[in-house]
C-alpha positions in Angstrom: 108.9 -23.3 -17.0 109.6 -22.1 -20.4 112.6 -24.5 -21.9 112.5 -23.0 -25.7 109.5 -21.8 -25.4 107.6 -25.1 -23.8 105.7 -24.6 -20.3 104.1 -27.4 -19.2 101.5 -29.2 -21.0 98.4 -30.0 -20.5 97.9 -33.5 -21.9 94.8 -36.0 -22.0 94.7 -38.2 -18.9 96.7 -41.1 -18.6 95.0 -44.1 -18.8 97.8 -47.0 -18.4 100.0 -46.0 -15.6 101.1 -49.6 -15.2 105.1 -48.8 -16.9 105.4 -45.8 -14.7 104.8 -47.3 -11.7 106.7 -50.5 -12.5 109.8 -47.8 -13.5 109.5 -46.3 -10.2 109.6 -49.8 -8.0 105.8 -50.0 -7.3 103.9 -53.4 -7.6 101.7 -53.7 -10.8 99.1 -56.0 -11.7 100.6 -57.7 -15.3 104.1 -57.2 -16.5 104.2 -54.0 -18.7 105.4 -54.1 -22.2 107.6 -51.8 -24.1 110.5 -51.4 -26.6 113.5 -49.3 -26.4 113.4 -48.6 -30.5 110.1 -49.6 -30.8 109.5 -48.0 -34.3 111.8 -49.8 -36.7 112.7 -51.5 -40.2 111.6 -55.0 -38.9 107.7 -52.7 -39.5 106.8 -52.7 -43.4 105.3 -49.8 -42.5 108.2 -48.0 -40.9 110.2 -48.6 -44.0 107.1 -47.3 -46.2 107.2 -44.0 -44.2 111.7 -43.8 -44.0 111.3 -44.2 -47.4 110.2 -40.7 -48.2 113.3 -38.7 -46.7 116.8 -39.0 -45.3 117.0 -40.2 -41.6 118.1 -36.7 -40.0 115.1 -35.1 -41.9 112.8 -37.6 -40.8 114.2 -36.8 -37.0 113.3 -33.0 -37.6 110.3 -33.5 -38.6 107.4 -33.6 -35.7 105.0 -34.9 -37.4 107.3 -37.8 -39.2 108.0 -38.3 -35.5 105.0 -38.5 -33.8 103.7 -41.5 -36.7 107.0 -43.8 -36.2 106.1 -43.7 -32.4 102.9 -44.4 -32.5 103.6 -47.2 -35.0 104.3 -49.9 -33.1 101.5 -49.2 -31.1 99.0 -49.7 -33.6 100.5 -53.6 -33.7 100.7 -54.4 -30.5 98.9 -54.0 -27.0 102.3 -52.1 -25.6 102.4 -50.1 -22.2 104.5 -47.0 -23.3 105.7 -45.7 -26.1 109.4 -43.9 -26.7 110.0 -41.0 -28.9 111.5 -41.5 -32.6 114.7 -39.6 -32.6 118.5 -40.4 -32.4 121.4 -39.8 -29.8 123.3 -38.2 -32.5 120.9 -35.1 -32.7 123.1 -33.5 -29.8 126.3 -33.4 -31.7 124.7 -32.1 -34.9 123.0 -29.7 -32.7 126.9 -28.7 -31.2 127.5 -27.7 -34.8 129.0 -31.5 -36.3 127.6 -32.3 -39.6 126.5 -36.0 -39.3 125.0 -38.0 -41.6 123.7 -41.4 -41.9 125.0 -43.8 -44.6 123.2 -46.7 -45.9 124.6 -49.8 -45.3 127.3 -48.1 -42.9 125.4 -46.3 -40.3 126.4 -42.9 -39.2 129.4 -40.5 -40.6 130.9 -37.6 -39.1 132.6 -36.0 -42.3 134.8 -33.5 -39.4 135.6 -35.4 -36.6 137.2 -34.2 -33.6 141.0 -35.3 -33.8 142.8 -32.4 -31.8 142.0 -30.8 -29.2 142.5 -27.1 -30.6 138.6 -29.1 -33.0 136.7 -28.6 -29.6 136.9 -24.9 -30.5 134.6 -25.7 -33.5 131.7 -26.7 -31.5 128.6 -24.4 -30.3 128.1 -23.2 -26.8 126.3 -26.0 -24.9 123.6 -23.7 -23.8 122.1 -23.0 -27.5 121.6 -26.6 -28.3 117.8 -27.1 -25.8 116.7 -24.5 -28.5 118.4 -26.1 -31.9 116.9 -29.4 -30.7 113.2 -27.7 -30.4 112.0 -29.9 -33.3 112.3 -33.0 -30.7 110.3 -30.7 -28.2 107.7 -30.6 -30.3 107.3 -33.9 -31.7 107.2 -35.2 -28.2 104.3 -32.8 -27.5 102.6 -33.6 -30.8 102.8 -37.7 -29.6 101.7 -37.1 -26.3 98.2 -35.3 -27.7 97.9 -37.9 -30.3 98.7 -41.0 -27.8 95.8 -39.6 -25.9 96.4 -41.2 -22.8 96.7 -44.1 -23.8 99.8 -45.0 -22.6 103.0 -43.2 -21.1 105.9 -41.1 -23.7 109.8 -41.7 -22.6 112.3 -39.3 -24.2 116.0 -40.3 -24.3 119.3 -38.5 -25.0 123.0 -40.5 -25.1 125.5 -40.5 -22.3 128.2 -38.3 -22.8 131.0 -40.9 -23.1 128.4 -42.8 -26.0 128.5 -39.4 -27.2 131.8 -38.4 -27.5 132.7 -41.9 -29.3 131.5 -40.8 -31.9 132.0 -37.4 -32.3 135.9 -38.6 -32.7 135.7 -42.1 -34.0 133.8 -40.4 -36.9 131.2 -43.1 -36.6 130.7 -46.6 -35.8 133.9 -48.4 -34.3 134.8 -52.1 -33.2 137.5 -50.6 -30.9 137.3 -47.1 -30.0 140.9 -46.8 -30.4 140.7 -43.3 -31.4 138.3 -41.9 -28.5 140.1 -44.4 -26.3 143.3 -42.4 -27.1 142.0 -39.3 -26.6 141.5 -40.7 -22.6 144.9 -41.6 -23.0 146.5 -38.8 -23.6 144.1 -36.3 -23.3 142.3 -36.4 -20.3 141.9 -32.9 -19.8 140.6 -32.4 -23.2 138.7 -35.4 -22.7 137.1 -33.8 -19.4 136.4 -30.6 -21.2 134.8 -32.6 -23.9 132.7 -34.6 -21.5 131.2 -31.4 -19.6 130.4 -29.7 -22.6 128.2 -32.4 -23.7 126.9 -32.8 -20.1 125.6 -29.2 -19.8 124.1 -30.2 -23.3 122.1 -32.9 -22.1 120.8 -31.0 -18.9 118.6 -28.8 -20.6 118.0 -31.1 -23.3 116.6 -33.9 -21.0 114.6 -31.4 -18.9 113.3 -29.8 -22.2 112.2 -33.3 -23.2 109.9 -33.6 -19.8 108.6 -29.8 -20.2 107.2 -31.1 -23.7 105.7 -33.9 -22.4 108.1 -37.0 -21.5 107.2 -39.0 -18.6 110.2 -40.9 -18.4 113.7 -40.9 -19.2 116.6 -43.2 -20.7 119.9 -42.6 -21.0 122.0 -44.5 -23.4 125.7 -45.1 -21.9 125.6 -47.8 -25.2 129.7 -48.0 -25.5 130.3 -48.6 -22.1 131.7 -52.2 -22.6 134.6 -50.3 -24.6 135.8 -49.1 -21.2 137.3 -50.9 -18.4 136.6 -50.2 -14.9 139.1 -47.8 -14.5 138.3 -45.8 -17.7 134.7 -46.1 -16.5 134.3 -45.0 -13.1 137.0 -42.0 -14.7 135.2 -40.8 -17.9 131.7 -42.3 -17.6 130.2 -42.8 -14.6 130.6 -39.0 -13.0 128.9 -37.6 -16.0 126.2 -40.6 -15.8 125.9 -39.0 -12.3 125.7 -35.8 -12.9 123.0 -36.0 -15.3 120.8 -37.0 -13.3 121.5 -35.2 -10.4 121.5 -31.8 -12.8 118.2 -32.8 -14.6 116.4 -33.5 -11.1 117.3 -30.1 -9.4 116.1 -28.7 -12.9 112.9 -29.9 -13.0 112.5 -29.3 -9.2 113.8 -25.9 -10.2 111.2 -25.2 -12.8 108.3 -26.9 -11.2 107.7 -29.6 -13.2 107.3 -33.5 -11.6 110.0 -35.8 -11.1 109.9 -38.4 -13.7 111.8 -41.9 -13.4 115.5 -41.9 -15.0 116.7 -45.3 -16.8 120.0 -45.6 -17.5 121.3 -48.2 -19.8 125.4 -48.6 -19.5 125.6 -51.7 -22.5 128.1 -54.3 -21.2 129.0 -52.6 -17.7 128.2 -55.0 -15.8 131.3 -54.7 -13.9 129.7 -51.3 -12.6 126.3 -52.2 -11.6 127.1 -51.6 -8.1 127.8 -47.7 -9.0 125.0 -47.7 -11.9 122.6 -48.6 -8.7 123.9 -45.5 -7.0 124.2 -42.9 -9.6 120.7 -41.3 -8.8 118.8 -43.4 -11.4 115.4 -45.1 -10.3 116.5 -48.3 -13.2 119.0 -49.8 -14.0 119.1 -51.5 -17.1 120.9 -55.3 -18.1 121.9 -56.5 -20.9 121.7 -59.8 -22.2 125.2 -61.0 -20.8 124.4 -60.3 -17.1 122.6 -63.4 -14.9 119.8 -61.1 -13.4 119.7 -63.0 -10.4 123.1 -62.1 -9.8 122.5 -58.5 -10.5 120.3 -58.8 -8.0 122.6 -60.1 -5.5 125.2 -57.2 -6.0 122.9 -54.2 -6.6 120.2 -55.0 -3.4 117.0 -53.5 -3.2 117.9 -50.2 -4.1 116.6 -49.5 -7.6 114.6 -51.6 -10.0 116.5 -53.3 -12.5 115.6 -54.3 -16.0 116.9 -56.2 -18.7 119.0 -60.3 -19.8 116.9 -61.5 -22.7 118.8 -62.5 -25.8 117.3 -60.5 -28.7 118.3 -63.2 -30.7 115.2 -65.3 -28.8 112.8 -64.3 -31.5 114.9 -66.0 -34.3 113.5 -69.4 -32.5 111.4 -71.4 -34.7 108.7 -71.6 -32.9 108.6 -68.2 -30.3 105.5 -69.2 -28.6 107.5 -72.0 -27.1 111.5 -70.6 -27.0 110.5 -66.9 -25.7 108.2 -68.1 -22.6 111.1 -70.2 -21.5 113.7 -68.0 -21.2 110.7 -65.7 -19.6 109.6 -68.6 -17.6 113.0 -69.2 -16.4 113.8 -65.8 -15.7 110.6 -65.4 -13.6 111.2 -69.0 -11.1 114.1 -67.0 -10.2 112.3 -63.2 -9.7 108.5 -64.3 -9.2 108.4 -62.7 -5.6 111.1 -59.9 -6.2 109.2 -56.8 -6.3 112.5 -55.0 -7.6 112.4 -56.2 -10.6 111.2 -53.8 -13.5 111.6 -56.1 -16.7 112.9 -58.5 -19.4 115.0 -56.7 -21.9 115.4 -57.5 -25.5 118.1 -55.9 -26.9 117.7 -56.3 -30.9 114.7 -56.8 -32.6 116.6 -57.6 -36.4 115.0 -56.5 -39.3 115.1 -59.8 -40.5 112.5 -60.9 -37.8 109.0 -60.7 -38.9 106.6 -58.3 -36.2 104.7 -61.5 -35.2 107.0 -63.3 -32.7 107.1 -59.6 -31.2 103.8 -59.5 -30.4 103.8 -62.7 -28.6 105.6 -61.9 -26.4 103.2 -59.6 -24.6 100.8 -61.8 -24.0 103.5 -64.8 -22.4 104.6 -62.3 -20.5 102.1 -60.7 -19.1 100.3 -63.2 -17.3 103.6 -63.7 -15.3 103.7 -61.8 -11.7 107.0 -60.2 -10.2 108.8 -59.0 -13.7 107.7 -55.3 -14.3 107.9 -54.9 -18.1 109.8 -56.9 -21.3 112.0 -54.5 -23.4 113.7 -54.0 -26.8 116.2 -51.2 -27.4 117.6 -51.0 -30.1 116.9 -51.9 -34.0 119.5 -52.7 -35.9 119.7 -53.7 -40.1 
């Protein structure tokens, strides 16, 4: 294949396969470790390297890349590493200026309000090649990680996506995109494919570079109801996947396993399980055992542990019992891929962090602990 100007790689041999084969429902021997944002402002050492440019440049640079991924690894004794980049490279690379604001997160200066503003983005087909800079860092990691452990590449779900594009940023509510739903569905629709045949190529470019696995972010999905959801979300959460597969079977490149991560849909596990993803990731609200109940054997599940754990006093003993606990209840169920911590403040030092490798895995029948996000 030759996705913008990336055949497939030849890479060092992988030496830890454990997080791969815990993603795709097989039985490991420990419990594999890894964090969604892994490279963060809770690292002294991340901050020391953001401090030199502006977020977005930081996220065009390779090789800025390639050292905030392998980061965290250099800390602790992790099982995969995930790329440094942002969801919100997709809408700058539609043709939305977006920048990120200290203190305030990101800013789209242009928002889409009308639906005539749709007309102002780029053709979904030219943004694989305006994103090349995230091909390349995930190349440059995957030489430098050396085998060591597996790379996952991410992109954000369409509805996540489009949030923002006409929110204008950050929102409590999502009354403005909400509205759009309202009473624009069509526009809504059109709005939604084009940033699905973004993410096709986008995702499959990732995997040509390199990328062994893939996450998609669906990180607004508690904004919706189950209605709006299974409407505006979920077919494009489907089709995704469905797209990138036949793409990489297309081009000749392996199948890879496909996370998806819908924060606070819980009321749609049941259709998460079926929308062609091997995991399916919980969040912190969602009983795992019950999860388990409603979704059956069909995909591996990750996920339930309150980031806000590590803010314990004394970690060593607050973060094994929630894992403890968590694992009387999932010890013998092999469908179980991990326990997911959602926050990892910057106000928590990198020490309880790296407890909780070593808790966890010596525990049989979870799959791997996670982090995803980092927030200020």
């Amino acid at each position: 294949m030759e996705a913008n100007g990336f055949g497939p790689q030849t890479f060092p041999e992988l030496k830890n396969d454990t997080f791969l084969r815990a993603a795709w429902g097989e039985d490991t021997d420990y419990t594999p470790v890894w964090c969604m944002r892994q490279a963060g402002r809770y690292l002294p050492e991340f901050r020391e390297t953001r401090a030199a440019q502006d977020f977005f440049s930081t996220c065009r640079s390779p090789e800025a890349c390639c050292e905030l991924t392998l980061q965290p690894l250099r800390r602790f004794p992790l099982d995969a590493a995930i790329i440094f980049s942002d969801i919100l490279v997709v809408p700058q690379a539609l043709g939305m200026e977006v920048t990120m604001v200290p203190g305030k997160g990101p800013s789209f200066p242009e928002p889409l309000r009308e639906e005539r503003d749709l007309e102002r983005l780029r053709d979904p087909a030219v943004v694989a090649s305006e994103l090349a800079y995230v091909f390349q860092a995930i190349t440059l990691t995957r030489q430098r990680l050396a085998g060591r452990v597996p790379l996952i590449g991410f992109a954000g779900a369409p509805w996540t996506l489009m949030t923002y594009m006409v929110e204008g940023g950050s929102s409590s509510t999502m009354a403005h995109a909400k509205c759009w739903l309202y009473q624009r569905p069509k526009a809504s629709h059109q709005l939604l494919r084009i940033l699905t045949d973004a993410l096709v190529p986008y995702l499959v470019g990732q995997v040509a570079a390199g990328a062994q696995a893939l996450q998609l972010f669906e990180s607004h999905a508690g904004h919706l109801g189950p209605h709006l959801f299974s409407k505006f979300a979920l077919p494009y959460i489907r089709d995704v996947a469905k797209r990138v597969k036949a793409k990489l079977q297309e081009a000749g490149l392996a199948p890879v396993p496909m996370i998806i991560f819908a924060k606070d849909g819980h009321f749609a596990l049941e259709e998460l399980a079926q929308a062609g993803y091997q995991v399916v990731g919980l969040d912190w609200t969602v009983a795992p055992e019950k999860a388990r109940e409603r979704v059956g054997k069909t995909v591996t599940l990750q996920g339930n542990l309150d980031p806000c754990a590590l803010y314990a006093p004394k970690v060593t003993a607050s973060v094994p019992m929630c894992v403890c606990e968590f694992v009387s209840v999932h010890a013998h169920d092999c469908g179980y891929d991990c326990v997911i911590l959602c926050v990892v403040m910057m106000s928590v030092c990198p020490s309880p962090v790296s407890h909780t490798h070593h808790v966890n895995s010596r525990n049989a029948g979870i799959s791997f602990y996670c982090c995803s996000f980092v927030f200020s």
